[in-house]
C-alpha positions as CSV (number, residue, x, y, z in Angstrom):
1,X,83.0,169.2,279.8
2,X,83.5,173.0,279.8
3,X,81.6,175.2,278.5
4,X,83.4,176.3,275.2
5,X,81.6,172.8,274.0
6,X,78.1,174.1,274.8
7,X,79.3,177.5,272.8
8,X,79.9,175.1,270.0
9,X,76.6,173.1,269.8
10,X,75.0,176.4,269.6
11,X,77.1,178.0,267.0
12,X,76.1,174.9,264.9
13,X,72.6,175.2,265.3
14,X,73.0,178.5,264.1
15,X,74.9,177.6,260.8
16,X,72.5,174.7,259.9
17,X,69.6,176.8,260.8
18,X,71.5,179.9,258.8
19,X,71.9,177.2,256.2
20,X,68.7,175.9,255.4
21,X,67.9,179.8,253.8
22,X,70.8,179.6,251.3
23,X,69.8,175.7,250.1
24,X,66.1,177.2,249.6
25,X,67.4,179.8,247.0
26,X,69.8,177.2,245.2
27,X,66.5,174.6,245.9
28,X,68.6,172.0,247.1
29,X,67.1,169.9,250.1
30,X,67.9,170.8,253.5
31,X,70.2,168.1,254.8
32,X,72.8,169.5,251.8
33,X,73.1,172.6,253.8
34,X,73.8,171.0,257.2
35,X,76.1,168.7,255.8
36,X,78.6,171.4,254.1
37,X,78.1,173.5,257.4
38,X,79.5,170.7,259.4
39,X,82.6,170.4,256.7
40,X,83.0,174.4,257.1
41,X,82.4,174.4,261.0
42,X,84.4,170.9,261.5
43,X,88.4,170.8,262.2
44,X,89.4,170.5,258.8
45,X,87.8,174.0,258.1
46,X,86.9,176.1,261.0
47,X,89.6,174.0,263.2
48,X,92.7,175.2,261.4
49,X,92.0,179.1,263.1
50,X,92.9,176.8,266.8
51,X,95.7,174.9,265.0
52,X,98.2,177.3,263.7
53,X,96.8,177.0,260.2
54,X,98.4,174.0,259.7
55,X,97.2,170.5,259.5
56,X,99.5,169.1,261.5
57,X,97.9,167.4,264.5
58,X,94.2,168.8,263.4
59,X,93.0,165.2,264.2
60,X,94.0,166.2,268.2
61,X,93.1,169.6,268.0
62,X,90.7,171.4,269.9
63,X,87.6,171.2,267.1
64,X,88.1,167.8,266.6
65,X,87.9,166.5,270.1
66,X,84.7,168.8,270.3
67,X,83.4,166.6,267.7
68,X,84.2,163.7,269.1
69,X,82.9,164.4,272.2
70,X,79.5,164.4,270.4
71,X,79.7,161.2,268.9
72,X,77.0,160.5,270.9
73,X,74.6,162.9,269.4
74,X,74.9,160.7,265.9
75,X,74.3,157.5,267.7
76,X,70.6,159.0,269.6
77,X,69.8,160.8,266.4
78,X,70.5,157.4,264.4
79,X,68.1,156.3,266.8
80,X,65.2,158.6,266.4
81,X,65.4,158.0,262.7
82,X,65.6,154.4,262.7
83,X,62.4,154.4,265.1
84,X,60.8,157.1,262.4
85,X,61.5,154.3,259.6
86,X,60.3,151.3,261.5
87,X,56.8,153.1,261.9
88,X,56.4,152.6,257.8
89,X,56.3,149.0,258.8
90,X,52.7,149.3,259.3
91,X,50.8,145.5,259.4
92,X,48.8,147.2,256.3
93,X,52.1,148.1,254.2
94,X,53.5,144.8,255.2
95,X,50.5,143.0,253.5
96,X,50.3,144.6,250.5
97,X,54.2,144.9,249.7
98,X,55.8,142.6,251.7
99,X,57.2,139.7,249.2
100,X,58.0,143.2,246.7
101,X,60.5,145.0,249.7
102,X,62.5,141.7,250.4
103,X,63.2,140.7,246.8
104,X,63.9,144.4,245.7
105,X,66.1,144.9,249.2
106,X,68.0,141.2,248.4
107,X,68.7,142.1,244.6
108,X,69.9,145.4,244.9
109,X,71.9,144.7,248.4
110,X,72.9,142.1,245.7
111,X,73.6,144.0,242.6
112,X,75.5,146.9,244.6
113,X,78.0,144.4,246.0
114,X,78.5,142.3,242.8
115,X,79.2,145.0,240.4
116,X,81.3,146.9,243.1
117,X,83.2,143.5,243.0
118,X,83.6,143.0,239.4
119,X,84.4,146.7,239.1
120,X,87.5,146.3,241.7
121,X,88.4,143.0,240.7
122,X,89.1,144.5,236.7
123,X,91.4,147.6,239.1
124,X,93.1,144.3,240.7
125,X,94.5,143.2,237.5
126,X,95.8,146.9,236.6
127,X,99.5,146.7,237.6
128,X,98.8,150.6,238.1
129,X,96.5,150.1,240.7
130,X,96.7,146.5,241.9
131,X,93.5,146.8,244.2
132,X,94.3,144.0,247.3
133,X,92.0,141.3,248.1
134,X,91.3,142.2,251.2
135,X,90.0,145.7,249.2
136,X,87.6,144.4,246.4
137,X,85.9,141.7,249.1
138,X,85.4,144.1,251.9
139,X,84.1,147.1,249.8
140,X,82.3,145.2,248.2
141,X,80.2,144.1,251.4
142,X,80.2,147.6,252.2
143,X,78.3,148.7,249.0
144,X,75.4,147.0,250.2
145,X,74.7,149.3,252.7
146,X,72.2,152.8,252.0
147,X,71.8,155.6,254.6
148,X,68.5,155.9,255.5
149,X,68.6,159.6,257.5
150,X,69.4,161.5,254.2
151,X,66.4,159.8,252.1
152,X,64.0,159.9,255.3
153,X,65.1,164.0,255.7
154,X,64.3,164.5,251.9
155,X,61.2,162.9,252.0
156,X,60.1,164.6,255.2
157,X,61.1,168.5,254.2
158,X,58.9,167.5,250.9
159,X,56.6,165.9,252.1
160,X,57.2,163.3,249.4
161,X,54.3,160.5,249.3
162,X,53.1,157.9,246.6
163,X,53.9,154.1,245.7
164,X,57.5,154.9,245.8
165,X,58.2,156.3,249.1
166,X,56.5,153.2,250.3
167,X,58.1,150.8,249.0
168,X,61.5,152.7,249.7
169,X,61.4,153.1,254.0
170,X,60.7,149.8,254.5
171,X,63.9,149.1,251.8
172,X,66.1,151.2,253.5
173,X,65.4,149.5,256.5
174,X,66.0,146.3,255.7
175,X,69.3,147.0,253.8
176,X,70.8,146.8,257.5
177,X,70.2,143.5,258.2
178,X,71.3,143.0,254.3
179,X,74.6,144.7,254.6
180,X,75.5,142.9,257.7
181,X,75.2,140.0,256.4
182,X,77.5,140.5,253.4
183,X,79.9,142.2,255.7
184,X,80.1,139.0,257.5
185,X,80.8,136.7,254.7
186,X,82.9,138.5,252.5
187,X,84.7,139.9,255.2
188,X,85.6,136.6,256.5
189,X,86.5,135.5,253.2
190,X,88.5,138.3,252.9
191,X,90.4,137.4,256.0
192,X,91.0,133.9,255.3
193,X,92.3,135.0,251.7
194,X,94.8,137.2,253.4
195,X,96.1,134.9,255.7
196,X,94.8,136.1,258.6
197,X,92.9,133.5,260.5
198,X,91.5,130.1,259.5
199,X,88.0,129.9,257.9
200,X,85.2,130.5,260.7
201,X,81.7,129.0,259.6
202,X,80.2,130.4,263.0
203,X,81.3,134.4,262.4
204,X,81.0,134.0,258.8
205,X,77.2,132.5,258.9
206,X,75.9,131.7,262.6
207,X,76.7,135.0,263.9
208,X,75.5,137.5,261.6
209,X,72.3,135.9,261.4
210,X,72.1,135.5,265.4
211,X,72.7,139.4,266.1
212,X,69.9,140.5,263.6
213,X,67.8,137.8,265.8
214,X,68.7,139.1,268.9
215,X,68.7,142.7,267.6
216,X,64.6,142.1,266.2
217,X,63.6,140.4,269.5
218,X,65.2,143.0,271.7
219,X,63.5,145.9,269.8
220,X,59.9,143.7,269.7
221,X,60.2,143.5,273.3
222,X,60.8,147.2,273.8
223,X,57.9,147.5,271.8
224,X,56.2,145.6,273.1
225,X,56.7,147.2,276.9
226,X,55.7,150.8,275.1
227,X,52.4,149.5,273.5
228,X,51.7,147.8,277.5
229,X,52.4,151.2,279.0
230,X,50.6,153.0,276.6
231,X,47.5,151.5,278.5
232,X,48.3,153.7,281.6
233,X,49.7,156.6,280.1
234,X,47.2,158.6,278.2
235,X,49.1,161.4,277.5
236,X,51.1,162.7,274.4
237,X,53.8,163.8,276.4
238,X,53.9,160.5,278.7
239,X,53.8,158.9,275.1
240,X,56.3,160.4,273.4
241,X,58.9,159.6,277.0
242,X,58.0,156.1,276.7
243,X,59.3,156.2,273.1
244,X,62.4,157.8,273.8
245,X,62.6,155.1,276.6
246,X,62.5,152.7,274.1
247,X,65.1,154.0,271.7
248,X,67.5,155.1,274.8
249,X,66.9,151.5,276.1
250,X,67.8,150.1,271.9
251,X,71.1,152.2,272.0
252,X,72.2,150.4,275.7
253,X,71.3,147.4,274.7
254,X,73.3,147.6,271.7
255,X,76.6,148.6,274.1
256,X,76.2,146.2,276.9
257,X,75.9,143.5,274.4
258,X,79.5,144.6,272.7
259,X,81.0,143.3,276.4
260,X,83.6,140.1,275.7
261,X,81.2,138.6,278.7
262,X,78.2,138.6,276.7
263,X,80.0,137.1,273.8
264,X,80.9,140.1,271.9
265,X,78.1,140.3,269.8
266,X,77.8,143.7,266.9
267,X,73.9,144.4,267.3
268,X,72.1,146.4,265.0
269,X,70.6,149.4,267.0
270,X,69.1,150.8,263.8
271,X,67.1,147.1,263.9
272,X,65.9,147.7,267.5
273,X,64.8,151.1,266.9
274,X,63.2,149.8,263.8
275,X,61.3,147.2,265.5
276,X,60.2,149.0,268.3
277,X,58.8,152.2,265.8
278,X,57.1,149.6,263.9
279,X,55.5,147.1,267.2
280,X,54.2,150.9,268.2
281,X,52.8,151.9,265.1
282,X,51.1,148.7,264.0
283,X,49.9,147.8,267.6
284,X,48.8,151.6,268.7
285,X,45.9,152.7,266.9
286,X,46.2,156.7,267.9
287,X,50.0,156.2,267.7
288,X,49.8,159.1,264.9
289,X,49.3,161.8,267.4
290,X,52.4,160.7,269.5
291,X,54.5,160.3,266.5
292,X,54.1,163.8,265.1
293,X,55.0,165.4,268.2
294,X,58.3,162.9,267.8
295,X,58.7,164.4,264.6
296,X,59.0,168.0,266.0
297,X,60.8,167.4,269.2
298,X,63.5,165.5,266.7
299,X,63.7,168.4,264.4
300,X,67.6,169.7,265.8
301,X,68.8,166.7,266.7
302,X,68.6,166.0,263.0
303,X,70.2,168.9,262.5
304,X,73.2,168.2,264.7
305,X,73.2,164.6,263.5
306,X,73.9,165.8,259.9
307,X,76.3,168.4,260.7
308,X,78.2,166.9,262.9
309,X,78.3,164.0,260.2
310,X,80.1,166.6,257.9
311,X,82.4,167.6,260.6
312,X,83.2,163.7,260.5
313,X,84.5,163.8,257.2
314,X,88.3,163.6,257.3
315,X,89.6,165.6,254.4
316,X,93.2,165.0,255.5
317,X,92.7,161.2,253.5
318,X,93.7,163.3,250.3
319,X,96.8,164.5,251.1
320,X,98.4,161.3,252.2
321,X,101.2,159.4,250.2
322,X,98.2,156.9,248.8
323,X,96.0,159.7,247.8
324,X,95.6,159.4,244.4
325,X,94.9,155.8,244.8
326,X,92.3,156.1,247.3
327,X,90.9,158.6,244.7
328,X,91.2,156.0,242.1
329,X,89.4,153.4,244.2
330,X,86.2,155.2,245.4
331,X,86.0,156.8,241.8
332,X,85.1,152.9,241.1
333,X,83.5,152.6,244.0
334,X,81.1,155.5,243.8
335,X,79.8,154.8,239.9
336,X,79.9,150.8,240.5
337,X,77.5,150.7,243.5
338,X,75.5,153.4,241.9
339,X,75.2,151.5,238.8
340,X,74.8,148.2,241.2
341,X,71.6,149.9,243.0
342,X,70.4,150.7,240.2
343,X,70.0,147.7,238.5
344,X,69.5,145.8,241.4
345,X,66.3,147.5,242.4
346,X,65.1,148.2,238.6
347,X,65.2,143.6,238.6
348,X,63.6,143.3,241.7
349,X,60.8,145.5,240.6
350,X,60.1,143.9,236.9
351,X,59.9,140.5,238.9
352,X,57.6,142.0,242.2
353,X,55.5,143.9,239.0
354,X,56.0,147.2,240.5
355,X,54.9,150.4,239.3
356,X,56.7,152.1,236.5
357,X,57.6,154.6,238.9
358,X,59.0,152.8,241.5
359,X,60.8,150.6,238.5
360,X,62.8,153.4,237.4
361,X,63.5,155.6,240.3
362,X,64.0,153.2,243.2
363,X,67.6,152.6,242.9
364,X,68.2,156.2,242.5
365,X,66.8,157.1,246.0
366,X,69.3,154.4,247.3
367,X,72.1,156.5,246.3
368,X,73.3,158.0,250.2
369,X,75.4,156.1,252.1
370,X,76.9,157.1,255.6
371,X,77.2,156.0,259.2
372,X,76.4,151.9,258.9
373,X,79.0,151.8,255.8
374,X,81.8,153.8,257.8
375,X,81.4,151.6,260.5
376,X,81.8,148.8,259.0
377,X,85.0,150.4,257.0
378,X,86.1,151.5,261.0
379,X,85.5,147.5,261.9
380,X,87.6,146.7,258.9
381,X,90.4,148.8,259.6
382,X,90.5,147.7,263.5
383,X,90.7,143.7,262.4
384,X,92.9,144.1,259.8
385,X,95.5,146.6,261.9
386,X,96.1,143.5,263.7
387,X,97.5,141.4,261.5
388,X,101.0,140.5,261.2
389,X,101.1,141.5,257.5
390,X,102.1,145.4,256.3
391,X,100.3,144.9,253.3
392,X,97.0,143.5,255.2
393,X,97.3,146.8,257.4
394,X,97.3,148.9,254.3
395,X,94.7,147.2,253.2
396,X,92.5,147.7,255.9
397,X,93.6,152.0,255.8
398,X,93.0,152.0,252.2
399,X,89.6,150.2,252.8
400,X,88.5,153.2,255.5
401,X,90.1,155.9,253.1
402,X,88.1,155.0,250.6
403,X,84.9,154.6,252.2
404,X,85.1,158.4,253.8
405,X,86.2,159.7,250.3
406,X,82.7,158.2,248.9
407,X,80.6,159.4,252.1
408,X,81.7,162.4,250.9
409,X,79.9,162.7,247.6
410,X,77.4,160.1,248.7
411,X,76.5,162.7,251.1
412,X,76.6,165.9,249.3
413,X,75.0,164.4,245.9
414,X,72.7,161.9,247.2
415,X,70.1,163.8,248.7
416,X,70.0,166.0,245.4
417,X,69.4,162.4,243.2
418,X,66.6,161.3,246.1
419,X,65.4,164.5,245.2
420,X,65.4,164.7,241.5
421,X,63.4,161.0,241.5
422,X,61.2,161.7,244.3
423,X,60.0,164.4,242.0
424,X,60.2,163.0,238.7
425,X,58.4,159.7,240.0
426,X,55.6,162.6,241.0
427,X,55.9,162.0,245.0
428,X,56.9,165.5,246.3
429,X,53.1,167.6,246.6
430,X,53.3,170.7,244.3
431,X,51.2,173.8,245.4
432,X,47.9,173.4,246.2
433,X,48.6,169.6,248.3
434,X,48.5,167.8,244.8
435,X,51.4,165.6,243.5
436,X,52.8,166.6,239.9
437,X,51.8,164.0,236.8
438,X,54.6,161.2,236.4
């Protein structure tokens, strides 16, 4: 690693510090200005000075292997925020909302995917569009899934608090374990339809539901060993290690498990930071003091995470010969699953008797999607590149083009709508520490 790449990290942090003073005067919420610093600073933007001006070869170019090169940052930041999440998961929260979160999080994991798939199945039957398949099934799985960084970052910068941002983190953590299993059926589905491999009951049902178990009880046992040494480490700082242990030990866990010798399984690291954060929190009694000082230590790796997600974003999938139908696609795509959310969550809440507020403005705060939909889209891609079948292996492109062209807006627009009902459902604390009238 030489040290241009060091250079680099810190001229990020500048721009998303830099950043976060021209949101405040537009009022937009913070993680808008990292991501669009990451698009400017990424190699579709800033990259094209070290390419010739040309997008030929950007993707090898000297920006974009910086960026890859921090993949890793994403994957530890994921972590952090996935641990922040799982502490919401309080024994006290549990009890009084428990059935609500897992209707609300089944219907609109439900809803999101449904209408996504009656929305692309209409587009299938348009001779000018003639979605595949392989296209409607799979991004329909895919809709399921909500970022949870973007709506935790909102929340934090505003301190948002009420009846809604409860019942949302422990939503948008279980919309994982939701999405994952969707992805698994419909996926496989989707692969017998195409002709791509006979009907598997096991990786269709057995599987999916076997990583999320493996994934909790790994996570409640690395919980469990912080809440034992908590008991002979007094200290914030010897704390706040032992929870990084546990989220560093989450995100190894989740790669050795990936070996063909352990069977291959996809873990959920977000579930095994999520676990752990919530074993520590609900077993812990002081574990408020550890986790604030988490909260400020975590402060630029957040940052990176978000910018270096908007250096991510390929804008290349626009120019290619199937742009305008991969514009086409996620222009369904986006409205569909918003719609789907929507709806989804609004049900969920009549039946639960929820609030008013959390009846209208749930399923707008549901709105960002990011790193668990594109890798699914990336896992889609992979499988379907190795079938025999050209128009499977377009499939699977179009599938990963379409998903990046929707992180896109997802990520610039959503935190705006989390905003917007965060504030008109009277969560975000006007001056003076009070919240405004809903």
């Amino acid at each position: 690693m030489d040290f241009h790449i060091f250079a680099y990290i810190a001229v990020l942090l500048l721009m998303g510090l830099l950043s976060t003073r021209l949101v405040k005067v537009l009022k937009l919420p913070n993680v808008t200005g990292y991501i669009v610093t990451g698009i400017v600073m990424g190699p579709f933007v800033f990259g094209l000075f070290f390419n010739g001006f040309t997008y030929d070869g950007i993707k090898d170019g000297l920006i974009a292997g910086y960026v890859q090169r921090l993949g890793w940052v994403s994957q530890v930041a994921l972590g952090f925020i996935a641990f922040s999440i799982g502490t919401s998961f309080r024994a006290s929260t549990l009890k009084t909302l428990g059935k609500r979160v897992f209707v609300i999080t089944a219907l609109e994991a439900f809803g999101a995917s449904a209408l996504v798939i009656l929305a692309l199945l209409a587009a299938h039957f348009i001779p000018a569009l003639n979605v595949p398949w392989e296209v409607v099934l799979t991004l329909g799985a895919i809709a399921s899934a909500t970022a949870p960084a973007a709506t935790l970052m909102v929340i934090k910068q505003y301190k948002a608090r009420g009846k809604l941002v409860d019942t949302l983190l422990p939503v948008v953590a279980l919309d994982d374990a939701a999405a994952l299993i969707l992805f698994a059926i419909l996926f496989q589905i989707a692969t017998t339809i195409s002709g791509g491999g006979d009907f598997d009951a096991y990786k269709m049902l057995a599987k999916p539901v076997l990583e999320i178990l493996i994934s909790i009880g790994i996570g409640a046992v690395l919980g469990g060993i912080v809440i034992i040494a908590n008991k002979f480490f007094k200290s914030r700082n010897n704390r706040l290690i032992l929870c990084i242990m546990s989220i560093f030990g989450a995100l190894g866990f989740y790669m050795l498990f990936r070996s063909p010798n352990l069977g291959g399984f996809e873990l959920s690291s977000l579930l095994m930071c999520m676990m752990a954060g919530a074993m520590y929190s609900t077993f812990c009694r002081d574990s408020g003091r550890t986790l604030d000082v988490l909260d400020r230590f975590t402060s630029p790796v957040y940052m990176m995470f978000f910018v270096l997600s908007g250096a991510s974003l390929d804008l290349t999938i626009f120019f290619g010969e199937n742009g305008l139908l991969v514009l086409a696609i996620a222009g369904i795509y986006l409205i569909s699953r918003v719609i789907g959310k929507w709806l989804g969550a609004y049900g969920g809440s009549c039946i639960t008797h929820a609030e008013p507020e959390v009846k209208k403005y749930l399923g707008l705060t549901l709105v960002p999607q990011a790193g668990v939909a594109i890798g699914l889209a990336t896992t889609a891609n992979a499988l379907f590149a190795e079938s025999a079948s050209s128009a499977t292996r377009e499939a699977g492109a179009l599938i990963l083009a379409t998903v990046l062209t929707s992180t896109l807006v997802y990520e610039l627009v959503g935190p705006l709508i989390s905003k917007y009902a965060l504030a008109k459902a009277g969560q975000i604390p006007v001056e003076g520490g009070q919240t405004p009238a809903s």
